[in-house]
C-alpha positions in Angstrom: 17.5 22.3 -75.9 19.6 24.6 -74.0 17.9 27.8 -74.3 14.9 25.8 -72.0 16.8 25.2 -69.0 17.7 29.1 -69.3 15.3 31.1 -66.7 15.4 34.7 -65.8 16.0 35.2 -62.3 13.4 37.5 -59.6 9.6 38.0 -61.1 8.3 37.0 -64.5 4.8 37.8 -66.3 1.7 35.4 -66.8 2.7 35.5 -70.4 6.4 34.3 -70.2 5.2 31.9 -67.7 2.7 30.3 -70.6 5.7 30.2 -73.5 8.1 29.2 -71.4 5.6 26.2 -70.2 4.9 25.8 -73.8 8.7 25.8 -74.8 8.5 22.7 -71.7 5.9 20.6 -73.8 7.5 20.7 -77.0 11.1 19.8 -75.2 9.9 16.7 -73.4 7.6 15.7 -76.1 10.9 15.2 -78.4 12.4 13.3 -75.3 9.9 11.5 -74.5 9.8 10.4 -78.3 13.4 9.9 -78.6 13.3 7.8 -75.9 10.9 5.5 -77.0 12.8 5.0 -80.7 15.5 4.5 -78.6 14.5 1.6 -76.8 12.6 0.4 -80.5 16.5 0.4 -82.0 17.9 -1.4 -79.3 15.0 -3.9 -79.6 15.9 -4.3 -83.1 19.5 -4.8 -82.5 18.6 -7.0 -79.6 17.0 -9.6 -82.4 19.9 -8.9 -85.2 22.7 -10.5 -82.6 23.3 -7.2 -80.6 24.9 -8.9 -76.8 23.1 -8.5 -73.6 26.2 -6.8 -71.9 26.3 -4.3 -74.3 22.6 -3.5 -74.3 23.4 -3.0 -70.8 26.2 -0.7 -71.0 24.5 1.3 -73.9 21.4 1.9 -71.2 23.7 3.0 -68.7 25.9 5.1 -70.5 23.2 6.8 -72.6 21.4 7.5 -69.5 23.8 9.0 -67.1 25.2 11.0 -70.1 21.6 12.2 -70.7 21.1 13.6 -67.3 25.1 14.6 -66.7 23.5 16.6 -69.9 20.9 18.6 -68.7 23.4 19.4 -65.7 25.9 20.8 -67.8 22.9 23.1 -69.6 21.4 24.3 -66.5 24.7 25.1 -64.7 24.2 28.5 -62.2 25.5 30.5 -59.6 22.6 32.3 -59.0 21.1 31.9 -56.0 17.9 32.3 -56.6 18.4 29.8 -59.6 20.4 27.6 -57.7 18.4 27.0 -54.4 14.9 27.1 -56.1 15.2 27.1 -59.9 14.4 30.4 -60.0 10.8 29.8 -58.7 9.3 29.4 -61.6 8.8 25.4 -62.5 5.2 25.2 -63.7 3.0 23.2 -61.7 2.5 19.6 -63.9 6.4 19.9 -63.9 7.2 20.3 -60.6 4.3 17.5 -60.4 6.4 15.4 -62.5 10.2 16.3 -60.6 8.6 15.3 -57.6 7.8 12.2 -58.4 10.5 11.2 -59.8 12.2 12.9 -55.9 9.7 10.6 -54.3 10.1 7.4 -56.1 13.1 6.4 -54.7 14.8 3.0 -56.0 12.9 1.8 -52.5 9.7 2.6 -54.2 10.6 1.4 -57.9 11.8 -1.6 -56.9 11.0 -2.4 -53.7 7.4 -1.4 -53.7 6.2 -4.6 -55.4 8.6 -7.0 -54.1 7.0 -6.1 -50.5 3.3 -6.5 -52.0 4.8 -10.0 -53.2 6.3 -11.4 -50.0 3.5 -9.4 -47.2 0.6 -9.1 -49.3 -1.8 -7.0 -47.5 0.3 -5.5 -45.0 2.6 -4.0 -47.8 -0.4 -1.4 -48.4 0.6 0.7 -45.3 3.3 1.8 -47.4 1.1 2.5 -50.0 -1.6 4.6 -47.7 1.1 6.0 -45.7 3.3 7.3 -48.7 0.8 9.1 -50.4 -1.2 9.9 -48.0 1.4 12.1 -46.9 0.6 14.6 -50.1 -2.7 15.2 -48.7 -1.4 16.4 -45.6 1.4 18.5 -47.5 -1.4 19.7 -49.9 -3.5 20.6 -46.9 -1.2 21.7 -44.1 2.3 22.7 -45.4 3.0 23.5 -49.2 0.5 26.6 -50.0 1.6 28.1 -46.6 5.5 27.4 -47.0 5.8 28.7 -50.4 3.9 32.0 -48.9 6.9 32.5 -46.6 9.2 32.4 -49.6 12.2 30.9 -47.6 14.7 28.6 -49.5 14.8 25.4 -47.0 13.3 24.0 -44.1 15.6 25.3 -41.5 15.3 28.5 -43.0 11.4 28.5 -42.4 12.0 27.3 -39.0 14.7 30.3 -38.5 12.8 33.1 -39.9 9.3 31.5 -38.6 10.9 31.0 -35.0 12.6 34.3 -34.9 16.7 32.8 -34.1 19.6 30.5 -35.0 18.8 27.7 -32.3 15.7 26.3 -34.2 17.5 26.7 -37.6 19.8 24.8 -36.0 18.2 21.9 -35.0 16.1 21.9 -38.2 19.9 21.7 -39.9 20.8 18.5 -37.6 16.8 17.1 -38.3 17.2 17.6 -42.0 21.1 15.8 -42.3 19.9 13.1 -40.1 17.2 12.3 -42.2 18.8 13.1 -45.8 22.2 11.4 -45.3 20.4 7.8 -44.1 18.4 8.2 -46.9 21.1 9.0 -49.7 23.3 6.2 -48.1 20.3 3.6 -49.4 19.8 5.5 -53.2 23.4 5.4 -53.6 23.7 1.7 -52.7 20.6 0.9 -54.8 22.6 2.9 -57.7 25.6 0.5 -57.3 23.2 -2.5 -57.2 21.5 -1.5 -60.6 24.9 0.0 -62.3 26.4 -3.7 -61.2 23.8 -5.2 -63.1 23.5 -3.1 -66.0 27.3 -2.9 -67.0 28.8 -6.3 -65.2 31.0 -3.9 -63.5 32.5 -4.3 -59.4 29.3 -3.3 -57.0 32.1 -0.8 -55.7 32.8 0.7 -58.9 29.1 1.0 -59.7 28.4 3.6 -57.0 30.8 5.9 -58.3 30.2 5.1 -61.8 26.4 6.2 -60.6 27.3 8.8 -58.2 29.2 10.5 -61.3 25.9 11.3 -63.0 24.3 12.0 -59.6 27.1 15.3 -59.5 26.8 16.6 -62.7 22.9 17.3 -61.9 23.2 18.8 -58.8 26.7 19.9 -58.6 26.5 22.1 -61.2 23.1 23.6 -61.9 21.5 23.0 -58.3 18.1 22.8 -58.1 17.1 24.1 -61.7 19.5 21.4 -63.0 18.0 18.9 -60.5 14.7 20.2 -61.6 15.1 19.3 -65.1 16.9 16.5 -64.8 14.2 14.5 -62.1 11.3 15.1 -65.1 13.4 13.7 -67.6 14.1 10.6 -65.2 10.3 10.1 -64.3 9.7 10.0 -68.0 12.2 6.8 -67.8 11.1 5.4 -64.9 7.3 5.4 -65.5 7.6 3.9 -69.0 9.8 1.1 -67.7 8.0 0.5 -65.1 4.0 -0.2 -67.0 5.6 -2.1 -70.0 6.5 -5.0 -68.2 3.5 -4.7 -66.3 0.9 -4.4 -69.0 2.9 -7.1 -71.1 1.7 -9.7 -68.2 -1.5 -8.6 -67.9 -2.1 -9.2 -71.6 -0.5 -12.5 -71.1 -2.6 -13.4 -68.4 -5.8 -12.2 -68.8 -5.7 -11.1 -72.5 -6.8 -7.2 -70.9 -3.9 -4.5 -71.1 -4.8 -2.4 -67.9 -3.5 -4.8 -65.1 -4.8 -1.9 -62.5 -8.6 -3.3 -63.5 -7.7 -7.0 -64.0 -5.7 -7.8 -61.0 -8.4 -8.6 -58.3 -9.7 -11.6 -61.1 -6.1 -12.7 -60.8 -6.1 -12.2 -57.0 -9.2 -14.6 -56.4 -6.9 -17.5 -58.5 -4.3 -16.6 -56.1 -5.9 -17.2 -53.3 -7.3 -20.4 -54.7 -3.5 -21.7 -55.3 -2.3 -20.7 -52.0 -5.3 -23.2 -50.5 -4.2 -25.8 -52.8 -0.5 -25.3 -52.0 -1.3 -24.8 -48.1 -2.7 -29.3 -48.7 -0.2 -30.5 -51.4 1.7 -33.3 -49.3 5.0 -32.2 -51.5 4.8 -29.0 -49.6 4.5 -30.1 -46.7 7.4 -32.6 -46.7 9.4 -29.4 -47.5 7.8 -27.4 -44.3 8.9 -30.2 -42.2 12.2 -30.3 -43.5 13.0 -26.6 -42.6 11.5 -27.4 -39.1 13.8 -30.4 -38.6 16.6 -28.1 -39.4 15.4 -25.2 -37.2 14.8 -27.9 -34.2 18.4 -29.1 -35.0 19.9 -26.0 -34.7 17.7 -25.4 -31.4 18.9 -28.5 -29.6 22.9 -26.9 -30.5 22.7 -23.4 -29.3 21.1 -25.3 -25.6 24.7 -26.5 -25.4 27.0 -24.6 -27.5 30.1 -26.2 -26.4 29.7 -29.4 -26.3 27.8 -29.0 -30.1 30.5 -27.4 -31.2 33.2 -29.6 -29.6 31.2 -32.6 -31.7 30.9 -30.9 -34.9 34.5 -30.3 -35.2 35.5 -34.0 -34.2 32.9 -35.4 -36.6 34.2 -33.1 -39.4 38.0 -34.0 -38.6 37.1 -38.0 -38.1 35.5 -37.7 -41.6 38.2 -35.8 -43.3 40.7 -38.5 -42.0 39.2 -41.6 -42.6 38.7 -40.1 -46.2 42.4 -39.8 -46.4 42.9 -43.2 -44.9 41.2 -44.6 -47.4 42.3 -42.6 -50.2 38.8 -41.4 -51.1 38.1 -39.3 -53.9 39.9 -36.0 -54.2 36.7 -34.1 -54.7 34.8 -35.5 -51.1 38.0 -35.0 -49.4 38.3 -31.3 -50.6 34.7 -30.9 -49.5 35.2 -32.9 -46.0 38.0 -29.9 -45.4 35.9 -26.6 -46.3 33.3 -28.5 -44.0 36.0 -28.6 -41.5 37.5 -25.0 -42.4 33.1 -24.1 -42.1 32.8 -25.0 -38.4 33.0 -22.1 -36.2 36.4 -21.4 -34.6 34.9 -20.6 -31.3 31.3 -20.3 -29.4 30.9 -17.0 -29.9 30.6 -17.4 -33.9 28.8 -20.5 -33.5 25.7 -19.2 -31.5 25.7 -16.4 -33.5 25.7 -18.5 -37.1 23.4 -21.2 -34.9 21.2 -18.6 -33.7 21.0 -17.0 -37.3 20.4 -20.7 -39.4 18.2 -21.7 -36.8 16.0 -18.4 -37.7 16.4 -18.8 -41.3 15.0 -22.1 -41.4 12.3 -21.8 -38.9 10.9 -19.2 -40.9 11.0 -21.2 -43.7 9.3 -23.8 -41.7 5.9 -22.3 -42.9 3.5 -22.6 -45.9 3.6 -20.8 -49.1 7.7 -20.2 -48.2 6.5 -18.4 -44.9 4.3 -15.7 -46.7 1.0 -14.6 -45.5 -2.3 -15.3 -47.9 -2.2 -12.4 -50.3 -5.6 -11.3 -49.1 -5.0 -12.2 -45.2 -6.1 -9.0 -43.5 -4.0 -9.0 -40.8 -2.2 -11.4 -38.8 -4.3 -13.6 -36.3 -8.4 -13.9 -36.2 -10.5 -11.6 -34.4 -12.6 -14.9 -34.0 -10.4 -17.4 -32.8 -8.5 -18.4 -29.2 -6.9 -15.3 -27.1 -3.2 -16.4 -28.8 -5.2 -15.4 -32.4 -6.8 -12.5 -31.1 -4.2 -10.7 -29.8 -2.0 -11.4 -33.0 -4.8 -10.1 -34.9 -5.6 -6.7 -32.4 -1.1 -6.2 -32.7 -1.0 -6.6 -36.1 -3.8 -4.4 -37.1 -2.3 -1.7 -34.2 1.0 -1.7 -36.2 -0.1 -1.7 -39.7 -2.2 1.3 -38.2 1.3 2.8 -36.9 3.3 2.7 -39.8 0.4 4.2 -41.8 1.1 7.0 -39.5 4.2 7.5 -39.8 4.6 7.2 -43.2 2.2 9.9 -43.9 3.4 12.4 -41.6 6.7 11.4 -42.4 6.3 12.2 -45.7 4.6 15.6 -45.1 7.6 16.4 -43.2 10.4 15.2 -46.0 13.2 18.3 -46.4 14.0 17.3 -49.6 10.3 17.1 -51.1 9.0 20.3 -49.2 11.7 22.0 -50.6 10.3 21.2 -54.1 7.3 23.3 -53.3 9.6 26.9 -52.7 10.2 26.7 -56.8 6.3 27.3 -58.2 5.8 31.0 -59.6 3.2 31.2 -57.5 1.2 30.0 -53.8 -1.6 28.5 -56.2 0.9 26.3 -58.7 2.4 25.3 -55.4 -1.0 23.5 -54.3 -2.0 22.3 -58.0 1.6 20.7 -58.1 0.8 18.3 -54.9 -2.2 17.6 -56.9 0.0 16.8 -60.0 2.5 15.1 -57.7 -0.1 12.9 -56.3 -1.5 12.2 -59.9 2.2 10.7 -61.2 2.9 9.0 -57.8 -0.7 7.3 -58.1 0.2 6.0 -61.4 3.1 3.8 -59.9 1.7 3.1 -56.5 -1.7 1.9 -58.0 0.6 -0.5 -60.3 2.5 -1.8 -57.8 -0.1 -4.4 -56.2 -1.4 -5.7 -59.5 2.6 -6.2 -60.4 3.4 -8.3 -57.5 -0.6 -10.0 -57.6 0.6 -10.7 -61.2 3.8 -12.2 -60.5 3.0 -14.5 -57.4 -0.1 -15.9 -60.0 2.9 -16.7 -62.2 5.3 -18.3 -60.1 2.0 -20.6 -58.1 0.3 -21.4 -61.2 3.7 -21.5 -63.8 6.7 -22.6 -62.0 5.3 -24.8 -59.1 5.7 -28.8 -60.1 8.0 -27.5 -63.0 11.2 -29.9 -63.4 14.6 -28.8 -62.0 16.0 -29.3 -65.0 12.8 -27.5 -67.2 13.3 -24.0 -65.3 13.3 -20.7 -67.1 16.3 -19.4 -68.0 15.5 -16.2 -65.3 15.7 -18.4 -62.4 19.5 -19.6 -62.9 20.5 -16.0 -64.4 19.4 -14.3 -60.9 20.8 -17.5 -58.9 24.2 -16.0 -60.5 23.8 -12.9 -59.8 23.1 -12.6 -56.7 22.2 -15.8 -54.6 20.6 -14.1 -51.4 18.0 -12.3 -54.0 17.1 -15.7 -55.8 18.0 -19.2 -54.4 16.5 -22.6 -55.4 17.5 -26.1 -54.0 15.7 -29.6 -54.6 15.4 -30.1 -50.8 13.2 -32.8 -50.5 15.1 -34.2 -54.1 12.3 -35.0 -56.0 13.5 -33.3 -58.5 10.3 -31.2 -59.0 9.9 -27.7 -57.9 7.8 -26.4 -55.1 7.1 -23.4 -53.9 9.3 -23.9 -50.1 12.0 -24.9 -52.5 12.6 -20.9 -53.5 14.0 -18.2 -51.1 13.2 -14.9 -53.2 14.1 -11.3 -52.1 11.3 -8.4 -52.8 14.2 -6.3 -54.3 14.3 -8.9 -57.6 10.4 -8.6 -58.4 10.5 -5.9 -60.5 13.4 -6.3 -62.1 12.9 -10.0 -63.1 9.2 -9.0 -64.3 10.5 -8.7 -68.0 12.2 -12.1 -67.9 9.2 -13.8 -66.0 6.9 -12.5 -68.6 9.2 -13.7 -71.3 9.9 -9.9 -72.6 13.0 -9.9 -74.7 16.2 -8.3 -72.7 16.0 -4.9 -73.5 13.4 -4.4 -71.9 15.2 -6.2 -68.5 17.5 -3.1 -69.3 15.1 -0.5 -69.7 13.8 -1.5 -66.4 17.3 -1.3 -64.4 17.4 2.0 -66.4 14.3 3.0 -65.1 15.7 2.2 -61.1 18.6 3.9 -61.9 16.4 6.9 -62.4 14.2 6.6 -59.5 17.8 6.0 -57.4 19.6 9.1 -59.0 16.5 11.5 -58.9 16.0 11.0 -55.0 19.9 11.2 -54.8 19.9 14.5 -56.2 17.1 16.1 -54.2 18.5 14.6 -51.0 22.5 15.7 -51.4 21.0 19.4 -52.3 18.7 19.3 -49.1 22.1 18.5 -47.3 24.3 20.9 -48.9 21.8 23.7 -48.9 20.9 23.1 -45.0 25.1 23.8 -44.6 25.6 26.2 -46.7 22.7 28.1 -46.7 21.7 28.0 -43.1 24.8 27.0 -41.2 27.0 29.6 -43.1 24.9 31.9 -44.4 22.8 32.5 -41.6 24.5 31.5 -39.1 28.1 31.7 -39.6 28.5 34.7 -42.3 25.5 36.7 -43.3 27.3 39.1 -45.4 28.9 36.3 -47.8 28.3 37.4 -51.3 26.1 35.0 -53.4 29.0 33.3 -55.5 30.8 32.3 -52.2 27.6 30.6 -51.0 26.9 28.9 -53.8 30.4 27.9 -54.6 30.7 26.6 -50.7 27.3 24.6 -51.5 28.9 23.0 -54.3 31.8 21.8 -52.4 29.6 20.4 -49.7 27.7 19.0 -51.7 30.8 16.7 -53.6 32.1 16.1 -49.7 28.5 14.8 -48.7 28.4 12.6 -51.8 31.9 11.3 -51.3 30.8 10.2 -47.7 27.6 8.5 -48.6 29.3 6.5 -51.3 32.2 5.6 -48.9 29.6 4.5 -46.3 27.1 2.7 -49.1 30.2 0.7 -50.6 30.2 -0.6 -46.7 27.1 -2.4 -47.3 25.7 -1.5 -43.8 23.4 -3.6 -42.3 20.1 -3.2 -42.0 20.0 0.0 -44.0 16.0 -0.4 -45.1 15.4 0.0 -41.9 16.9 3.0 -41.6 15.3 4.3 -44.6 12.2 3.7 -43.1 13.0 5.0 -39.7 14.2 8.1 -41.6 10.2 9.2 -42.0 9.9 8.1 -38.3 12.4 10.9 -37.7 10.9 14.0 -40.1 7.8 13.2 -38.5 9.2 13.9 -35.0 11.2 16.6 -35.9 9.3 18.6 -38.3 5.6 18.1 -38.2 5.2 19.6 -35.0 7.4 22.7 -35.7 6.1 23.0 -38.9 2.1 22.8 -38.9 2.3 24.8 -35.2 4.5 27.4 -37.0 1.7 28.1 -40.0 -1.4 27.6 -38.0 -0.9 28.7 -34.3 0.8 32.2 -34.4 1.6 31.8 -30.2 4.1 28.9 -31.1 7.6 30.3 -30.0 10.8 29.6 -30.4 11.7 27.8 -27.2 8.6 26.0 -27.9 9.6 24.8 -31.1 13.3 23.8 -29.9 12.6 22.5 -27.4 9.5 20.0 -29.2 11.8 19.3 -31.4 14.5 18.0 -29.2 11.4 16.1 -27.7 10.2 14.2 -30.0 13.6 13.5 -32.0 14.4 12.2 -29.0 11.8 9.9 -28.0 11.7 8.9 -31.2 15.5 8.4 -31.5 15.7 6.3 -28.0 12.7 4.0 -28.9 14.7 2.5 -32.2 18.1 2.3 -29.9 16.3 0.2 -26.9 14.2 -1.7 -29.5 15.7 -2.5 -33.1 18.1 -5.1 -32.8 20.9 -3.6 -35.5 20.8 -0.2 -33.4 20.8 -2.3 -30.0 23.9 -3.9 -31.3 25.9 -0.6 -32.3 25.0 1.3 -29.2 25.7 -1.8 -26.4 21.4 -2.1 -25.2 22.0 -5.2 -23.7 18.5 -4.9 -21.3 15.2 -6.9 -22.7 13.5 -5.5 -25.5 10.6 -3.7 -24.3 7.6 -2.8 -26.7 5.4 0.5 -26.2 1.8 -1.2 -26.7 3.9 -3.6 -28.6 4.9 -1.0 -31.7 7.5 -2.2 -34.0 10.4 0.2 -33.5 10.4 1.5 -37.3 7.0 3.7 -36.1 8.5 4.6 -33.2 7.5 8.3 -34.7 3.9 7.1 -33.1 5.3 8.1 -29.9 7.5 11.3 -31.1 5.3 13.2 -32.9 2.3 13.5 -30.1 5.0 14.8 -27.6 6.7 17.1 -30.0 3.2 18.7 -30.5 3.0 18.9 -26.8 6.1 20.1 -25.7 5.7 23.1 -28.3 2.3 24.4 -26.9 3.0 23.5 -23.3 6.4 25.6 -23.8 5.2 28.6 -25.6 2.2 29.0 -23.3 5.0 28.9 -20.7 7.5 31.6 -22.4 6.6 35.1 -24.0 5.3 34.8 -27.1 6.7 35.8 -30.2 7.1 39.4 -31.7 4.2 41.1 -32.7 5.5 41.4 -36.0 5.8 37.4 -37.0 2.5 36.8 -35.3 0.7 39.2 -38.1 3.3 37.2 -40.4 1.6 33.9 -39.5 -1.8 35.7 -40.0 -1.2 37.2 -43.0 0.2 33.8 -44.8 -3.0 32.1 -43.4 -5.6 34.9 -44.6 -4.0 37.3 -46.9 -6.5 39.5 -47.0 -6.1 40.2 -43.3 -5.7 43.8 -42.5 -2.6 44.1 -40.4 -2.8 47.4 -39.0 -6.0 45.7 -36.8 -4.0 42.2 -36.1 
């Protein structure tokens, strides 16, 4: 298996292009094989006795020894290996390591669980995510893998004649990656926790072990390799469970045709649920609780001076009477409970009070599945405007996502290692083809789980629950709670606070698959986690060592030195992101999501100008740049709450055309493309000799002697 990660650097023939593609499909078939008897064996062991915590270990273990592997094999210090696997990863392949780069453990696992809990408006995700490899297929990866440049900054550098925009592309590309990496790396200690039972802390570095092997040692051809092996995982886990329910269901095993049958009972249980009078009683118990909150935080000190008598008068009297050890224990932690001052108290009021009004809502505060949008384009002005912002967001983020993801360092890079400008194009296609397969899964997963849970678990017992609802209760309560609040001892649907982030991962159980395949599925989100990882700590490393030092810093360092500074970056950027992962920041989705707000802002502009409008400069392109971050950047201080709170906003939130701040790229990307041509018409344009450049990539037949 060694001898195919080994790759002749500079040119090669058609012909040892074709054997070594060949040499490919005979490698992966085996793995893909092996992998499959793999999970057969622990199936069998499973039903001879074989414990649950030890499938889990033996999935994790295998795993990450399986890609630390093919790290080890494809180990390099040659640049041309390292940076871009020696450009010469046929097109289906790069196809395949690009998905697995794209389907982050946001995608894997979180994809469905929004369907589940937004219904409709989840599909902007959808639209937006790969849409985006139509614009990359149209605008950006033919054109970039014509300029032959290693990374984005370095296209911007060489494009934009000078160190300034490589710069800023460097300072773009970090802020982007490193927000990004934080989330895989947390989702790897998430999934690693689960798999093995081991400390969420010790997880991520468990994980992020595997993670350096890949990408430490072999770079991108390592990276390469490894990311098909782990979309091979990932895409198996992910239809099993999925085509297992189907059959259940519906009897059919392609849930992709089934699911809009299933959707129409759906929509049929929502209306009976939206009438059943036991559902109701629960709605108006949240809202009792929200309005009870309400009436504290109008006078926080005197509620707060009244809770804390009424919990001290109760723990006393207990004692007085010599009550039962066990209520007097639980009079003092609801004593030790109350806030210790009116700062915490409005902000745990303010917080409960939200939490239950929420709550305080049919179906458990989820839209219909099939709701269009938010509001009625039919009904009173309150409805018609919720409709008209709904529909104007849903809109927005479709934006953004799309030209966000056309603008991704760490997936354009991907397109720099084709043999050729016309594999570089047929690998979008392929990388659309083996994103489709998971996206256009994902809705009939979560369609297929909310029928289950409406039609399966609603006016089940307490006491008759499946055993997956009390296992994920332990686990981890804010992903799965259930309590008998209106104690009738039966279960409905307000009853259950679930988190999208368990959908997937509790499919097997909810479908009544036996455990290994729950394990096969973690293993498959620990691929999807690990693979974007690796392709994001490689765009980081690569932007410092290649185009800060390199470029910028020492052009005449010889190849080992770069690549051995690249490596060293690369373990002090991973050591970072783990540290700042095992913080469990807040609100880090929504800086995931912001992140394509920000590659939109910063590179779309720059980039598309810079292959299609040879007068684009490179004052233009700094200075766009700097634009549009910018607006972009300001919009999510003055308006997200999390990034209000870290950087002191203390004025009123004020919505643009009321945009939710993570599309504040809406508003970066339009004056980005602006400030770029306003600015080069304004300065001299660029040399003669990178305007026939841009011509020639564009039409290579051109005859430059008459540009």
């Amino acid at each position: 298996m060694a001898g195919m990660f080994e790759t002749a650097g500079g040119k090669t023939g058609a012909a040892e292009n074709r054997a070594f593609k060949q040499q490919l499909n005979k490698v992966y078939g085996w793995y893909t094989g092996g992998f499959v008897a793999f999970v057969v064996v622990l199936a069998v062991l499973e039903q001879m006795g074989l414990p649950r915590n030890w499938i889990g270990f033996i999935f994790l273990l295998a795993t990450v020894a399986l890609y630390a592997g093919i790290g080890i094999m494809s180990r390099t210090t040659d640049a041309a290996e390292y940076y871009v696997a020696g450009r010469r990863v046929p097109a289906i392949y790069n196809g395949m390591a690009t998905g697995a780069d794209w389907m982050s453990a946001a995608s894997f696992i979180g994809m469905a669980g929004t369907l589940y809990l937004t219904g409709f408006g989840g599909l902007a995700f959808i639209l937006g995510w790969t849409g985006g490899y139509c614009l990359v297929a149209l605008f950006l990866a033919p054109y970039l893998r014509k300029f032959g440049q290693f990374t984005i900054p370095d296209f911007l550098g060489a494009r934009y004649e000078g160190n300034l925009p490589r710069f800023l592309g460097v300072v773009a590309a970090i802020l982007c990656s490193f927000t990004y990496v934080v989330a895989q790396i947390y989702g790897v200690g998430v999934i690693t926790a689960r798999l093995s039972g081991l400390a969420f802390e010790i997880g991520i570095f468990v994980g992020l072990g595997g993670i350096l092997v890949c990408s430490f040692l072999g770079g991108m051809r390592a990276v390469t390799w490894t990311q098909v092996a782990q979309y091979i995982i990932l895409i198996i886990a992910y239809m099993i469970p999925v085509v297992w329910l189907s059959v259940k269901q519906t009897g059919v095993p392609i849930p992709q045709a089934v699911y809009g049958f299933q959707l129409q009972k759906v929509t049929d249980s929502e209306k009976r649920l939206r009438d059943d009078a036991k559902e109701k009683e629960v709605v108006a118990i949240f809202k009792a609780r929200a309005d009870e909150f309400g009436a504290k935080l109008k006078d926080v000190p005197a509620a707060l001076a009244a809770d804390k008598a009424a919990a001290e008068k109760k723990v006393a009297d207990l004692k007085a009477a010599n009550g039962p050890v066990a209520e007097i224990q639980a009079a003092e932690k609801a004593l030790a409970a109350v806030p210790a001052n009116e700062a915490d108290a409005k902000k745990a009021w303010t917080a409960a009070q939200a939490a239950n009004a929420a709550r305080a809502k049919p179906l458990g505060g989820m839209p219909g599945h099939a709701q269009v949008f938010a509001g009625d384009p039919n009904g009173d002005a309150a409805a018609q405007k919720a409709f008209d912002v709904s529909r104007r967001n849903f809109l927005a983020l479709v934006f953004c996502l799309m030209v966000g993801t056309a603008a991704l360092p760490h997936i354009l890079m991907r397109y720099y290692t084709t043999p050729s400008v016309k594999q570089a194009r047929e690998s979008v296609f392929w990388s659309l083809f083996f994103i489709f397969l998971l996206y256009f899964t994902a809705p009939a997963l979560a369609v297929l789980v909310k029928y289950e849970v409406f039609n399966v678990l609603v006016g089940t017992p307490f006491d008759k629950l499946p055993g997956w609802i009390s296992n994920w209760t332990r686990v981890d309560p804010s992903l799965l709670s259930v309590v008998d609040i209106n104690k009738d001892g039966i279960f409905q649907l307000g009853e259950m606070k679930i988190g999208g982030d368990i959908i997937v991962l509790a499919t097997p159980e909810i479908g009544g698959l036996p455990y290994v395949v729950s394990g096969m599925v973690a293993a498959g989100g620990l691929a999807a986690a690990l693979s974007t990882a690796d392709g994001l700590l490689l765009t980081i490393a690569n932007a410092l060592s290649h185009d800060l030092y390199y470029k910028m810093i020492d052009p005449n360092a010889p190849t080992s030195r770069r690549v051995a500074i690249s490596k060293a970056l690369l373990l002090v950027v991973a050591l970072a992101a783990a540290y700042v992962a095992a913080q469990k920041p807040a609100d880090i989705l929504f800086l995931v999501s912001a992140a394509f707000s920000f590659a939109a802002a910063a590179f779309f502009p720059a980039l598309v100008l810079g292959v299609f409008w040879k007068r684009a400069n490179k004052w233009g392109a700094s200075l766009g740049m700097i634009a549009g971050l910018g607006t972009t950047f300001y919009y999510m201080v003055t308006t997200q709450p999390w990034l209000r709170g870290v950087f002191g906003v203390t004025r009123p939130v004020e919505l643009w055309w009321d945009i939710q701040p993570i599309s504040a790229g809406l508003f970066g990307v339009p004056i980005g493309f602006a400030v770029i041509i306003i600015v080069s018409l304004l300065t001299p344009s660029p040399k003669k000799e990178t305007q026939e450049l841009v011509e020639h990539v564009r039409y290579p037949d051109l005859n430059l002697g008459k540009a």
